[in-house]
PDB file of N, CA, C, O and CB in Angstrom:
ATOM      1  N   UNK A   1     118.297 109.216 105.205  1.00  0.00           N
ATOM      2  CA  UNK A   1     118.225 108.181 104.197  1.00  0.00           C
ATOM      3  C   UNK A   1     117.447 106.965 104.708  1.00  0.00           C
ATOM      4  O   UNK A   1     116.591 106.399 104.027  1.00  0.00           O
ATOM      5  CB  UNK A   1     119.627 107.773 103.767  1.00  0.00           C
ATOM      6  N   UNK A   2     117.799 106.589 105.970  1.00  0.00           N
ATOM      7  CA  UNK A   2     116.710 105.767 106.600  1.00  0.00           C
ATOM      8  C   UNK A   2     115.449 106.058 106.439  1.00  0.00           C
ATOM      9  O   UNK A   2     114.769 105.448 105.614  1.00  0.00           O
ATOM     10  CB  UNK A   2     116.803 105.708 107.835  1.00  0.00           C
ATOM     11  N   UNK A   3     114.977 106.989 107.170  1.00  0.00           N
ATOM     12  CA  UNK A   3     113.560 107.443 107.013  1.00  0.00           C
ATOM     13  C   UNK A   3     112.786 107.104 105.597  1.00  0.00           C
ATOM     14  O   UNK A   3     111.671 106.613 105.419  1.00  0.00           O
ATOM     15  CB  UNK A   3     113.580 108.982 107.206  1.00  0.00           C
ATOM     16  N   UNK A   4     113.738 107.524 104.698  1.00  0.00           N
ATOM     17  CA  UNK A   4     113.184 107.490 103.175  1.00  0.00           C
ATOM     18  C   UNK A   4     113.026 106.081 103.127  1.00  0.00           C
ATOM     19  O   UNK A   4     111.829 105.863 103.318  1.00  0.00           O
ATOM     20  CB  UNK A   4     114.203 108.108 101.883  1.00  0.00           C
ATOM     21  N   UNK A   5     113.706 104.909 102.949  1.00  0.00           N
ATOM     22  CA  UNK A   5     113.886 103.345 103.081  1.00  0.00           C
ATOM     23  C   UNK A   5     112.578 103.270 103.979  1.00  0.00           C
ATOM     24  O   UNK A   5     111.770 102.514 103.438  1.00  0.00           O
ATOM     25  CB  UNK A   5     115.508 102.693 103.871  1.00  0.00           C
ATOM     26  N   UNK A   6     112.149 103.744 105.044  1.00  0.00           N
ATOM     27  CA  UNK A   6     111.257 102.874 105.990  1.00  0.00           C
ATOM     28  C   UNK A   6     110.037 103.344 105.393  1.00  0.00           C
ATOM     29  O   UNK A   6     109.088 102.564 105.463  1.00  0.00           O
ATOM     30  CB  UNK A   6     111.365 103.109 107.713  1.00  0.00           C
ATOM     31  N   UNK A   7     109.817 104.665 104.708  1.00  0.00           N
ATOM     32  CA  UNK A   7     108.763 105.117 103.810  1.00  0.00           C
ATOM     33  C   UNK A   7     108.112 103.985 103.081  1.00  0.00           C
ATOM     34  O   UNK A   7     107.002 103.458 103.158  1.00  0.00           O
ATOM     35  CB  UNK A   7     109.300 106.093 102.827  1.00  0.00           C
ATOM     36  N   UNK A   8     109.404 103.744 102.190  1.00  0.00           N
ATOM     37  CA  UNK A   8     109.228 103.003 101.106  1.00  0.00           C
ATOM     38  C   UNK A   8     108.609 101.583 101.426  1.00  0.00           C
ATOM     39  O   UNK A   8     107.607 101.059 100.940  1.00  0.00           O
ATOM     40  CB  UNK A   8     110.498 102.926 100.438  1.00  0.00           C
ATOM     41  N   UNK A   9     109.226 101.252 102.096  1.00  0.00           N
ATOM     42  CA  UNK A   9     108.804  99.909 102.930  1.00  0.00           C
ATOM     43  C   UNK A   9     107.400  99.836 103.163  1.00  0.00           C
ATOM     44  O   UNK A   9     106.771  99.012 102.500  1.00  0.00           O
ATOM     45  CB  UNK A   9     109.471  99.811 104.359  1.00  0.00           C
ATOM     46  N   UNK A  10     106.746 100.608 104.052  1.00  0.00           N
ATOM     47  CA  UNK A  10     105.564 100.768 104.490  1.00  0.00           C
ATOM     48  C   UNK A  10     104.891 101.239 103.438  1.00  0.00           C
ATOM     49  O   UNK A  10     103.753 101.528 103.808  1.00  0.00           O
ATOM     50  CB  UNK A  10     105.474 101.501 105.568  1.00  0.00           C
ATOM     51  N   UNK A  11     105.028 101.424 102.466  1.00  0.00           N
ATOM     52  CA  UNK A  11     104.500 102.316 101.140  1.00  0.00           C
ATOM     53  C   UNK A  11     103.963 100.896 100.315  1.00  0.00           C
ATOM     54  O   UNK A  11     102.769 100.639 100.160  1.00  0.00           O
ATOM     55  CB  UNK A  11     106.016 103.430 100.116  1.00  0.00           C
ATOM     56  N   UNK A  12     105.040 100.069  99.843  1.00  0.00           N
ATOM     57  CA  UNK A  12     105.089  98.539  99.475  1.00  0.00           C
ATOM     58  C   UNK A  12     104.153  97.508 100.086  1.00  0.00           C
ATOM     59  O   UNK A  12     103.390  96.740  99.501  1.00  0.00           O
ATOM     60  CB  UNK A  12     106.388  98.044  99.799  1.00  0.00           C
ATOM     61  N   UNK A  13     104.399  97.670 101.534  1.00  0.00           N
ATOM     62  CA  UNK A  13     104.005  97.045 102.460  1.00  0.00           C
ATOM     63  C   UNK A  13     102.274  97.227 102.014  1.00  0.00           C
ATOM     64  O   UNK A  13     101.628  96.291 101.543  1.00  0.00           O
ATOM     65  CB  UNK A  13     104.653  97.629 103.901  1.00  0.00           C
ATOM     66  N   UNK A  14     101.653  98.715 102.285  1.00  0.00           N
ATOM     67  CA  UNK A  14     100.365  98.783 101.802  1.00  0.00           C
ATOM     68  C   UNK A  14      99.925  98.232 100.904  1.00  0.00           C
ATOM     69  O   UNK A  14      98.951  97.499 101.070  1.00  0.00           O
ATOM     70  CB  UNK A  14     100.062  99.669 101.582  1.00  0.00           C
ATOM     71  N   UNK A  15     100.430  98.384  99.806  1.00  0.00           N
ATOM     72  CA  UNK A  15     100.301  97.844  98.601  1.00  0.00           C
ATOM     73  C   UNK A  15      99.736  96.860  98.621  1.00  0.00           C
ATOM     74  O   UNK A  15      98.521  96.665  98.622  1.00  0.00           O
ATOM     75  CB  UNK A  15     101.231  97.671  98.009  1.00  0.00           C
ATOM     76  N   UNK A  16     100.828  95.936  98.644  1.00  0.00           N
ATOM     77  CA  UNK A  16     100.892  94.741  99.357  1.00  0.00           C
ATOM     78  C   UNK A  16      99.665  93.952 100.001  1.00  0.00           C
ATOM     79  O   UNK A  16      99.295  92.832  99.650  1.00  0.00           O
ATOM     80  CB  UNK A  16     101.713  95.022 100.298  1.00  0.00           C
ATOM     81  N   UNK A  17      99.048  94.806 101.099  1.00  0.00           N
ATOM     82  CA  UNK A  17      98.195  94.174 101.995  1.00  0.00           C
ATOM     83  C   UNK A  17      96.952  94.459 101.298  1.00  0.00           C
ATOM     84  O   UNK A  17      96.030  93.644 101.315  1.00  0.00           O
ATOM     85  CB  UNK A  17      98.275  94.656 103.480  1.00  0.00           C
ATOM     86  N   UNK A  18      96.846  95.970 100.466  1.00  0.00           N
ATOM     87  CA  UNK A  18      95.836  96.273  99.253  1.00  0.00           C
ATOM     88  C   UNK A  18      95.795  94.934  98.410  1.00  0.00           C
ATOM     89  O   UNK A  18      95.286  94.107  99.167  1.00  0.00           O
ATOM     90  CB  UNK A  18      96.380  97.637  98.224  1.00  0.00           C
ATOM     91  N   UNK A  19      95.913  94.691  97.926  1.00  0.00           N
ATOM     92  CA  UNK A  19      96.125  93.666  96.628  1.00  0.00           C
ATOM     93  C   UNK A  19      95.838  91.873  97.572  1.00  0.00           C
ATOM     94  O   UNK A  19      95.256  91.014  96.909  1.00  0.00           O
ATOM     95  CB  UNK A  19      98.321  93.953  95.775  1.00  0.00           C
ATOM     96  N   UNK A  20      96.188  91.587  98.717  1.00  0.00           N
ATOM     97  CA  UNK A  20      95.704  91.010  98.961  1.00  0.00           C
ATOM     98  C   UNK A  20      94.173  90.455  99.570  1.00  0.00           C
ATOM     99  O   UNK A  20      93.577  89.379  99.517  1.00  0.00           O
ATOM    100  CB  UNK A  20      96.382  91.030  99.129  1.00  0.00           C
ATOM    101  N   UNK A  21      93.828  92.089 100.301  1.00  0.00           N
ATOM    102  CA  UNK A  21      92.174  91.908 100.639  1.00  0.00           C
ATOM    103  C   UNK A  21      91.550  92.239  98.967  1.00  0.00           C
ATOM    104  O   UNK A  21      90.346  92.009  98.854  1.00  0.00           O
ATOM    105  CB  UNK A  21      91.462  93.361 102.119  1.00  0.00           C
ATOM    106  N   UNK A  22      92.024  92.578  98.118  1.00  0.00           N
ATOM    107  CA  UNK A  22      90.983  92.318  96.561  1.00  0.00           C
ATOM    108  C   UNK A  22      91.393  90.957  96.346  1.00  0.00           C
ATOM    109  O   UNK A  22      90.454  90.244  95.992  1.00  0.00           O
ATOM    110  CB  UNK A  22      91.373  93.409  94.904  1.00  0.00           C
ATOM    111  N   UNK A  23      92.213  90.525  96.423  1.00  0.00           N
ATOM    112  CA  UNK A  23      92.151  89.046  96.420  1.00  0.00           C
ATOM    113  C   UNK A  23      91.118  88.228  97.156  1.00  0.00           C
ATOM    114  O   UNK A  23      90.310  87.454  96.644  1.00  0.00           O
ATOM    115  CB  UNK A  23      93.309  88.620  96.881  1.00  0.00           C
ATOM    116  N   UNK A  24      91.282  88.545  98.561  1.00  0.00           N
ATOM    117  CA  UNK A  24      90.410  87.649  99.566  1.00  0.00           C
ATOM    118  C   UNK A  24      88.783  87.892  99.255  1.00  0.00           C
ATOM    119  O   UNK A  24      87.824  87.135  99.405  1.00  0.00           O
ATOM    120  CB  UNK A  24      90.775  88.119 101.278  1.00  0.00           C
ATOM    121  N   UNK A  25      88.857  88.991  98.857  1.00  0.00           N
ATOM    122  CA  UNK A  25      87.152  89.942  98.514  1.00  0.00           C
ATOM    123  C   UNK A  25      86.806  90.267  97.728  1.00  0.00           C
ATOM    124  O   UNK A  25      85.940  91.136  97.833  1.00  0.00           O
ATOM    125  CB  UNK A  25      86.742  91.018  98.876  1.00  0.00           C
ATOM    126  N   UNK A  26      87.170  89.873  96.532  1.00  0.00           N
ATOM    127  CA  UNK A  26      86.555  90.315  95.152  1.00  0.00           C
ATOM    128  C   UNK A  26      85.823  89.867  94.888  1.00  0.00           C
ATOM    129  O   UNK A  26      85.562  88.789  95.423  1.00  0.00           O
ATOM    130  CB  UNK A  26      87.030  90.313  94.162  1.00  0.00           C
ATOM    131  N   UNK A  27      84.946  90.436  93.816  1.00  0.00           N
ATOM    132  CA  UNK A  27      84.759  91.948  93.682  1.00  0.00           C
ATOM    133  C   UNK A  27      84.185  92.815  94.948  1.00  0.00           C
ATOM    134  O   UNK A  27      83.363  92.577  95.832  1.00  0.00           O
ATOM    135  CB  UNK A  27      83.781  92.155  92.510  1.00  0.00           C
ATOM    136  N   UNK A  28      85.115  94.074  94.567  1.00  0.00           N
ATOM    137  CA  UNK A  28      85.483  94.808  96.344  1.00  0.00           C
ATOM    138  C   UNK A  28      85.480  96.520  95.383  1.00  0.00           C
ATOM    139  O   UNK A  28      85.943  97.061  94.380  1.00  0.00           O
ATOM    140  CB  UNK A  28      87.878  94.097  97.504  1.00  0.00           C
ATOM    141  N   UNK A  29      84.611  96.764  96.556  1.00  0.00           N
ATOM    142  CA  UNK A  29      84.840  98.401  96.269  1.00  0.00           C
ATOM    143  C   UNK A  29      86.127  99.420  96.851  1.00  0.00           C
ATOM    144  O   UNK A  29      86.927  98.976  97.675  1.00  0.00           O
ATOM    145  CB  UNK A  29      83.549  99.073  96.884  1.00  0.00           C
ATOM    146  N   UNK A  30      86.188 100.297  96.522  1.00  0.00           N
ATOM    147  CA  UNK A  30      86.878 101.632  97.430  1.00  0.00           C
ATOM    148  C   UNK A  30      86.550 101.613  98.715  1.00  0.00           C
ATOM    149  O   UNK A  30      87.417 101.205  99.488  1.00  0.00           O
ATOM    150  CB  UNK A  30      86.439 103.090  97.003  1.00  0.00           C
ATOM    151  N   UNK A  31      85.506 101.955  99.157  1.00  0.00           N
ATOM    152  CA  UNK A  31      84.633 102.028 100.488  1.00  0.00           C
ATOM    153  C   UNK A  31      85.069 101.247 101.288  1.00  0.00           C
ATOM    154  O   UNK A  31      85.622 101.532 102.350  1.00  0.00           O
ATOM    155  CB  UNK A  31      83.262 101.748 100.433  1.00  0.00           C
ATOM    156  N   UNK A  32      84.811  99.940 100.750  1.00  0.00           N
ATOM    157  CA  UNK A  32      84.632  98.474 101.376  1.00  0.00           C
ATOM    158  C   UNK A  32      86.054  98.127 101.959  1.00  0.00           C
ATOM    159  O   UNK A  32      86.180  97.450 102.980  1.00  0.00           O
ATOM    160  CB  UNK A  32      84.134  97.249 100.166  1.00  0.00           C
ATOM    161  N   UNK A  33      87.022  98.589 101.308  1.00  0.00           N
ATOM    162  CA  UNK A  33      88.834  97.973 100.863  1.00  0.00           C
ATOM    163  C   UNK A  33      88.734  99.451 102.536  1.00  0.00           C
ATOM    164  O   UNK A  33      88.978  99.125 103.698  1.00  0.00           O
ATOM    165  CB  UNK A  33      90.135  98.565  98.180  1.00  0.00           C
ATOM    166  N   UNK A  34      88.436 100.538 102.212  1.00  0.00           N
ATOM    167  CA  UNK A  34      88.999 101.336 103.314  1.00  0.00           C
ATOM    168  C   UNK A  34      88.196 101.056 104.360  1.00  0.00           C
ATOM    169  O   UNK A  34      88.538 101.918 105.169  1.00  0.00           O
ATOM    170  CB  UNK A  34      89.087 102.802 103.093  1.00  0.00           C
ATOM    171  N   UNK A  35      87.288 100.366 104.912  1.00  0.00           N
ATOM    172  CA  UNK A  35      86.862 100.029 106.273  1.00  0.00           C
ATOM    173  C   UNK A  35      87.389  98.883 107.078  1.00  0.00           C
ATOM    174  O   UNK A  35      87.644  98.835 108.281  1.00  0.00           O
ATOM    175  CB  UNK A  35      85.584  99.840 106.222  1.00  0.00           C
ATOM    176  N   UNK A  36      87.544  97.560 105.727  1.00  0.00           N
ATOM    177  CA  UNK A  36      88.623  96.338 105.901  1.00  0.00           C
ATOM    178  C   UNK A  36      89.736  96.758 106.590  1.00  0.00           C
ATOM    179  O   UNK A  36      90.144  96.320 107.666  1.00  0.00           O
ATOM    180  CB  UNK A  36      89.168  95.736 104.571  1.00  0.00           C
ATOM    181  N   UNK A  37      90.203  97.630 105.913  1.00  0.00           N
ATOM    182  CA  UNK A  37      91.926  97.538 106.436  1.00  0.00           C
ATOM    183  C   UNK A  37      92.173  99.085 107.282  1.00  0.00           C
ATOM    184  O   UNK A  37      93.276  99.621 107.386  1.00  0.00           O
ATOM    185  CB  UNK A  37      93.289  97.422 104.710  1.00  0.00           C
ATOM    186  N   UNK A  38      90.807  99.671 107.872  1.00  0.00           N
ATOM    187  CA  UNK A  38      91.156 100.791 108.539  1.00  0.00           C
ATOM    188  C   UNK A  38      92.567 101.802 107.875  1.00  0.00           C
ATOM    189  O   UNK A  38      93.685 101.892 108.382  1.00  0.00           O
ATOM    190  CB  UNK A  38      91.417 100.197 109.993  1.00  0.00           C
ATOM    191  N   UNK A  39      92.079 102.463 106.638  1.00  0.00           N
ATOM    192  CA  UNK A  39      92.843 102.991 105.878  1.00  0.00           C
ATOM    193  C   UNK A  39      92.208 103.899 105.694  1.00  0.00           C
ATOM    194  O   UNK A  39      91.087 103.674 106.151  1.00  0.00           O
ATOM    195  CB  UNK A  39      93.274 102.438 104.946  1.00  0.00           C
ATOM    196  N   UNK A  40      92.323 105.649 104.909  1.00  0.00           N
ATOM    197  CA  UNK A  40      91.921 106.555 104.359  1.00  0.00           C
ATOM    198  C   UNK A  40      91.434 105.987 102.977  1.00  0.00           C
ATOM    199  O   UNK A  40      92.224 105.148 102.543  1.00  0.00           O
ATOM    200  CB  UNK A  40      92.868 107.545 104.404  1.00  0.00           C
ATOM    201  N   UNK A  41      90.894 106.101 102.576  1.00  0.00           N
ATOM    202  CA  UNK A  41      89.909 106.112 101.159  1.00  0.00           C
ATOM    203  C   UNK A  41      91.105 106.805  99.997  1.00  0.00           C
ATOM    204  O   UNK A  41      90.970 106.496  98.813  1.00  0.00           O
ATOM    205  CB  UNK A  41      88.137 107.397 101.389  1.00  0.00           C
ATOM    206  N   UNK A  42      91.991 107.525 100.313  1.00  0.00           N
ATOM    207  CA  UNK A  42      93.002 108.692  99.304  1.00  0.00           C
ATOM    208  C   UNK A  42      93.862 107.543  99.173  1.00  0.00           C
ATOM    209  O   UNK A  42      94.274 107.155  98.079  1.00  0.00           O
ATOM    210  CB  UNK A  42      93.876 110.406 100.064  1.00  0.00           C
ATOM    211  N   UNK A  43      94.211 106.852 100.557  1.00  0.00           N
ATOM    212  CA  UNK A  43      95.320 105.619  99.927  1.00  0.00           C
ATOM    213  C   UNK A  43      95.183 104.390  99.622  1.00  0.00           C
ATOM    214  O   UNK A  43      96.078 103.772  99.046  1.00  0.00           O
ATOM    215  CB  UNK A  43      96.257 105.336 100.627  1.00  0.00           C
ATOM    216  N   UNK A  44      94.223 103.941  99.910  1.00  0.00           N
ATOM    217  CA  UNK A  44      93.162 102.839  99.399  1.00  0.00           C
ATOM    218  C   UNK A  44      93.207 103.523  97.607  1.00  0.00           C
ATOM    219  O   UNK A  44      93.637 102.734  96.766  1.00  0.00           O
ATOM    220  CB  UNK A  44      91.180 102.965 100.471  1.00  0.00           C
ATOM    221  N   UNK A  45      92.912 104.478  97.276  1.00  0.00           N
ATOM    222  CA  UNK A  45      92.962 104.762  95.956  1.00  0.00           C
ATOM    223  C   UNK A  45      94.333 104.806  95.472  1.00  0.00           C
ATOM    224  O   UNK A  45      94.438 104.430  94.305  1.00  0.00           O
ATOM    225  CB  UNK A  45      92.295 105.940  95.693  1.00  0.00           C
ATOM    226  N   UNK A  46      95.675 105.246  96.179  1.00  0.00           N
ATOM    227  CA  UNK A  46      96.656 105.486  95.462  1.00  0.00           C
ATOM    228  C   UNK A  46      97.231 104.385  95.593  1.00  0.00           C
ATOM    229  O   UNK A  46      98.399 104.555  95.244  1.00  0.00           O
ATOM    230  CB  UNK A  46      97.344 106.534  95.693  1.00  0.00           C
ATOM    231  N   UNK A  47      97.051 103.271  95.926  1.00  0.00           N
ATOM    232  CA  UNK A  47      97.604 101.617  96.003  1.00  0.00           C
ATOM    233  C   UNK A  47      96.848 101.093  94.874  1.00  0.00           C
ATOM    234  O   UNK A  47      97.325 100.743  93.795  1.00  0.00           O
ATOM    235  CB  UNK A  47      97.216 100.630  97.555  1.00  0.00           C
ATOM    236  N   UNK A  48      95.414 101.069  95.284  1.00  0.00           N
ATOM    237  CA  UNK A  48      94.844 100.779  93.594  1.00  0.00           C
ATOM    238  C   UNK A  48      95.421 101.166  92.354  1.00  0.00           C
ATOM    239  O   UNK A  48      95.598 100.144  91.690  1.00  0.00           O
ATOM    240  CB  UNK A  48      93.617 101.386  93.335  1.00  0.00           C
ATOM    241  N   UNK A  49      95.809 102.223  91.717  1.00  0.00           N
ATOM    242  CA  UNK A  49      96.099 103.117  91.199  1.00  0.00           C
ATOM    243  C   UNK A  49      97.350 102.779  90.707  1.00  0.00           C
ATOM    244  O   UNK A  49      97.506 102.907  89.493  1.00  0.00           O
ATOM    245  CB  UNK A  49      95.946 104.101  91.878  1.00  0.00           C
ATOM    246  N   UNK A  50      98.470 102.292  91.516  1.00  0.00           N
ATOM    247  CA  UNK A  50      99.659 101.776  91.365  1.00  0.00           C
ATOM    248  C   UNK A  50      99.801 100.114  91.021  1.00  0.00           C
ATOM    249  O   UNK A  50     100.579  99.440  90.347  1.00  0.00           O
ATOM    250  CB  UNK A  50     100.300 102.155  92.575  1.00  0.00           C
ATOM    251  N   UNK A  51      98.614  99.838  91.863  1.00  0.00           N
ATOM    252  CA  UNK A  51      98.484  97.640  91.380  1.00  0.00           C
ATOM    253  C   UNK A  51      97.797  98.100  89.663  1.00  0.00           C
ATOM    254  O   UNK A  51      98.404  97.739  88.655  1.00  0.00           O
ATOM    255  CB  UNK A  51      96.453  96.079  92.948  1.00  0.00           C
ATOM    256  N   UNK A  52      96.695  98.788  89.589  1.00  0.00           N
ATOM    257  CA  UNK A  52      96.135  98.761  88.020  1.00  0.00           C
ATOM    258  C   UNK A  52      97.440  99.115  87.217  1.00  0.00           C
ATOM    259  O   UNK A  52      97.613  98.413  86.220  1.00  0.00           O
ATOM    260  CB  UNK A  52      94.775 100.010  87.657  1.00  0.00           C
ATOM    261  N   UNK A  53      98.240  99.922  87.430  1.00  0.00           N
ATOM    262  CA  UNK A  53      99.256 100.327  86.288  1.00  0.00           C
ATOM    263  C   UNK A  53     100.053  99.261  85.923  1.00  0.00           C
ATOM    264  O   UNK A  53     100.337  99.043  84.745  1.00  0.00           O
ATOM    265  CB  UNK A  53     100.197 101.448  86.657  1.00  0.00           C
ATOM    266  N   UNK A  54     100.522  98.425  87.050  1.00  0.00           N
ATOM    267  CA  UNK A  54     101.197  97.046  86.937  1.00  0.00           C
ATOM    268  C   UNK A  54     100.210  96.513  86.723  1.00  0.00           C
ATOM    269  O   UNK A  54     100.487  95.412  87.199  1.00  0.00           O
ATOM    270  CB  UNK A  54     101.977  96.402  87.990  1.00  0.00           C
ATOM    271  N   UNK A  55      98.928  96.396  86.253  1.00  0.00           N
ATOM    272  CA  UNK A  55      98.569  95.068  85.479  1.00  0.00           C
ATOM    273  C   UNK A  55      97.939  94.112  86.389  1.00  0.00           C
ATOM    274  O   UNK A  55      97.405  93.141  85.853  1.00  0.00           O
ATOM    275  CB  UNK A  55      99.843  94.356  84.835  1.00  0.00           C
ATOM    276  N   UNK A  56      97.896  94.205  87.737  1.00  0.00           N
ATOM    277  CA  UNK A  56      97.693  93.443  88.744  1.00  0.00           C
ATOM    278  C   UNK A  56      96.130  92.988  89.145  1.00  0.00           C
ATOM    279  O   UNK A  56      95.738  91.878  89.504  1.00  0.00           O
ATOM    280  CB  UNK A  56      98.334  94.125  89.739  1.00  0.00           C
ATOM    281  N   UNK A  57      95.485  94.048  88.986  1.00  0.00           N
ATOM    282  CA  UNK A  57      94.277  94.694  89.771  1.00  0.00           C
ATOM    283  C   UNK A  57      93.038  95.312  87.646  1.00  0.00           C
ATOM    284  O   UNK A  57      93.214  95.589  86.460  1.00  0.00           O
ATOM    285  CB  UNK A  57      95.342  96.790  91.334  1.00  0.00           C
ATOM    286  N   UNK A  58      92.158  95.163  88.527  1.00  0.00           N
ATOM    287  CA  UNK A  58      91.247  95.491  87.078  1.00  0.00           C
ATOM    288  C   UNK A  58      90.314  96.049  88.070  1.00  0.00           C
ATOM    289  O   UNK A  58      90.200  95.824  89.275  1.00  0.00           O
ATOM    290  CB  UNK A  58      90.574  94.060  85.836  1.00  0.00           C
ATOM    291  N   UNK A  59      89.520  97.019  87.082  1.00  0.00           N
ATOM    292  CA  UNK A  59      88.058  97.725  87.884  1.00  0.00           C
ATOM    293  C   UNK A  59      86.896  97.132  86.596  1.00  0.00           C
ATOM    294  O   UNK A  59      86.844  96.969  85.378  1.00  0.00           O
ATOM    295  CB  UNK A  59      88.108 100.087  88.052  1.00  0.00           C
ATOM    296  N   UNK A  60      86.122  96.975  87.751  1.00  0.00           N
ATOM    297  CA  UNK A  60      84.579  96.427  86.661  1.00  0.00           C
ATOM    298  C   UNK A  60      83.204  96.993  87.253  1.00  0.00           C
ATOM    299  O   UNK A  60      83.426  97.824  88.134  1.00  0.00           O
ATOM    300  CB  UNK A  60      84.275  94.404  86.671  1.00  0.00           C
ATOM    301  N   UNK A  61      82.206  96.830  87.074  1.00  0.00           N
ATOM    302  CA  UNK A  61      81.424  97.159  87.223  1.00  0.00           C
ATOM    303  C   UNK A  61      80.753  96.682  88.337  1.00  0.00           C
ATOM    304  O   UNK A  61      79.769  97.238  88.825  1.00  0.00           O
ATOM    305  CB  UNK A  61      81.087  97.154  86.359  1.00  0.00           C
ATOM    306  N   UNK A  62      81.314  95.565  88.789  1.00  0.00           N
ATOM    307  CA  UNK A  62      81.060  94.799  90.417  1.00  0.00           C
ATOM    308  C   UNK A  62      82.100  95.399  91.379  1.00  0.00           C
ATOM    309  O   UNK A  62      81.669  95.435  92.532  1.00  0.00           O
ATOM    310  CB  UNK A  62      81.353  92.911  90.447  1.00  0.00           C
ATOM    311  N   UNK A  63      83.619  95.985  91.201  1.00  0.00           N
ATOM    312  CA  UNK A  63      84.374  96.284  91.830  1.00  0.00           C
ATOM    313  C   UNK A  63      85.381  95.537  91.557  1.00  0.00           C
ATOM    314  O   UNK A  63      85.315  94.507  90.886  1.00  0.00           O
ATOM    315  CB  UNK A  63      84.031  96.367  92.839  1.00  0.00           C
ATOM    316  N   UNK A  64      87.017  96.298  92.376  1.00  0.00           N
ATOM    317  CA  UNK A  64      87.982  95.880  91.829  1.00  0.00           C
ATOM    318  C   UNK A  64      88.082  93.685  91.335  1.00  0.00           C
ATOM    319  O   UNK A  64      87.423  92.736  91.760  1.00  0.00           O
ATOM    320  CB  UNK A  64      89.054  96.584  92.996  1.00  0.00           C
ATOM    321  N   UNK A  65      88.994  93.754  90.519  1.00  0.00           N
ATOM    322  CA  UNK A  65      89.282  92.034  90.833  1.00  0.00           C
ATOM    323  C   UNK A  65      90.384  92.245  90.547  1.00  0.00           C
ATOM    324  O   UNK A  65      90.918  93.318  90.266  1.00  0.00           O
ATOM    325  CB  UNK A  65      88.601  90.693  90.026  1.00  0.00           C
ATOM    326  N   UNK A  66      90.999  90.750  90.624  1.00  0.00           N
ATOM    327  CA  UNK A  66      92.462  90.828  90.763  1.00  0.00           C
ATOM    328  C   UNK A  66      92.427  89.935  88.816  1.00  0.00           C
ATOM    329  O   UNK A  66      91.631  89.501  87.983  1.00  0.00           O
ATOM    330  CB  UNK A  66      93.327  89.697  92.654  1.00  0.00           C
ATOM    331  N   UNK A  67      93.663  90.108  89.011  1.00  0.00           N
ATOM    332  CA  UNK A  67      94.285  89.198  87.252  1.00  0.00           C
ATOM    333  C   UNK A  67      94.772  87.829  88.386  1.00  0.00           C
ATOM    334  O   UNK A  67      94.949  87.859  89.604  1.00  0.00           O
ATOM    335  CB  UNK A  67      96.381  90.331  85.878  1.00  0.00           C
ATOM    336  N   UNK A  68      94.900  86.545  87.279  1.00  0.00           N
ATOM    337  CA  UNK A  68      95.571  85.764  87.740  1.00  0.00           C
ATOM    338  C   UNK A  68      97.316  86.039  87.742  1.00  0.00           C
ATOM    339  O   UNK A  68      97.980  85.164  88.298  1.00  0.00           O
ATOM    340  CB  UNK A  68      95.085  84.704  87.099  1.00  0.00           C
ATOM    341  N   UNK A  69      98.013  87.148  87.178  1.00  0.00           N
ATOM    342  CA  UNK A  69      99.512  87.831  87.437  1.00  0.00           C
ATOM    343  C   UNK A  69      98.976  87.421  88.776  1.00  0.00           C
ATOM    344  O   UNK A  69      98.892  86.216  89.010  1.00  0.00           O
ATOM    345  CB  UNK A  69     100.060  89.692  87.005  1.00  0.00           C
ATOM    346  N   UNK A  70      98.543  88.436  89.824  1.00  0.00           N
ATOM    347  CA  UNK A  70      98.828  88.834  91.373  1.00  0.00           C
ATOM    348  C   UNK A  70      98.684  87.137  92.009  1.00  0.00           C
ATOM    349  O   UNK A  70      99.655  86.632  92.573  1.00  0.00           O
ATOM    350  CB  UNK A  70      97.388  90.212  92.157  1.00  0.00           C
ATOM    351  N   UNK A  71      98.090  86.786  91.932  1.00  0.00           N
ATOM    352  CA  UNK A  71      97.683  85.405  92.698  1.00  0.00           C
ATOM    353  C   UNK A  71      99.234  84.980  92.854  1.00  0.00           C
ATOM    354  O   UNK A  71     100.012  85.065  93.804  1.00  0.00           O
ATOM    355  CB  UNK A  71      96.551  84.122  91.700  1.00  0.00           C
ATOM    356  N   UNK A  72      99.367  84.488  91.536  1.00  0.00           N
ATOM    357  CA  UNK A  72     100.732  84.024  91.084  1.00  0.00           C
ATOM    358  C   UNK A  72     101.919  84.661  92.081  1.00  0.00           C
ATOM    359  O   UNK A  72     102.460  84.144  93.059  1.00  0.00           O
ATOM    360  CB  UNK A  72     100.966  84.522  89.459  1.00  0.00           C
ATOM    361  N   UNK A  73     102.150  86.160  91.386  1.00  0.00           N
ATOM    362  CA  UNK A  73     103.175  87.129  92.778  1.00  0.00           C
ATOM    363  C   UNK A  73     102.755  86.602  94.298  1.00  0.00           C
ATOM    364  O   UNK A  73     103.433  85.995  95.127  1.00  0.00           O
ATOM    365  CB  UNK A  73     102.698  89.213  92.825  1.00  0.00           C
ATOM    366  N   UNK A  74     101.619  86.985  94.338  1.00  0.00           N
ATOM    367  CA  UNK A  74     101.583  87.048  96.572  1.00  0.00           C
ATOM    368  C   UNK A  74     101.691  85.648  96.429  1.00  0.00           C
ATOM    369  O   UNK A  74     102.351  85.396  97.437  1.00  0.00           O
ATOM    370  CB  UNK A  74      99.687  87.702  97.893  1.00  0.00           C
ATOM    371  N   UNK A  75     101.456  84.326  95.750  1.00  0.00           N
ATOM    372  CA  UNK A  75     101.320  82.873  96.607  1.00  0.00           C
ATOM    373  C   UNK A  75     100.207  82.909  96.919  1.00  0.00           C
ATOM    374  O   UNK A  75     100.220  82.168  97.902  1.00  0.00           O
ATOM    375  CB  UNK A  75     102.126  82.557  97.869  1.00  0.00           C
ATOM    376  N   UNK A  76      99.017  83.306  96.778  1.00  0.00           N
ATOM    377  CA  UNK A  76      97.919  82.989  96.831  1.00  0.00           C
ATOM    378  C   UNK A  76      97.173  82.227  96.862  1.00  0.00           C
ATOM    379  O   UNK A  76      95.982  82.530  96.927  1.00  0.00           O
ATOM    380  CB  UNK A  76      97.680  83.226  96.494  1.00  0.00           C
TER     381      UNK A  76
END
């Protein structure tokens, strides 16, 4: 049951640190987000993927940006 909890954590945690380099770097690609934060490109997408569903994160034609929601959440 631990294990599962520390998953989750570090799961959040990504998120998390996702949503803040599109903050610091927007407009920011896929590519760009997985060399920043020395990440796989698959989870760089499945953090995206999870901030767009919440509303957080937008894709455009320059690359991700953030909504003013996220600013607001992290303290930005």
């Amino acid at each position: 049951m631990l294990k599962k909890m520390k998953d989750e954590i570090e799961l959040l945690s990504r998120h998390i640190e996702v949503a803040r380099a599109v903050a610091d770097h927007q407009p920011i690609g896929i590519m760009k987000l997985s060399e920043l934060l020395a990440l796989p490109s698959h989870r760089i997408r499945y953090s995206l993927h999870v901030l767009e569903q919440l509303g957080y994160i937008r894709a455009s034609a320059e690359g991700l940006l953030q909504l003013h929601s996220l600013k607001n959440y992290l303290h930005i």
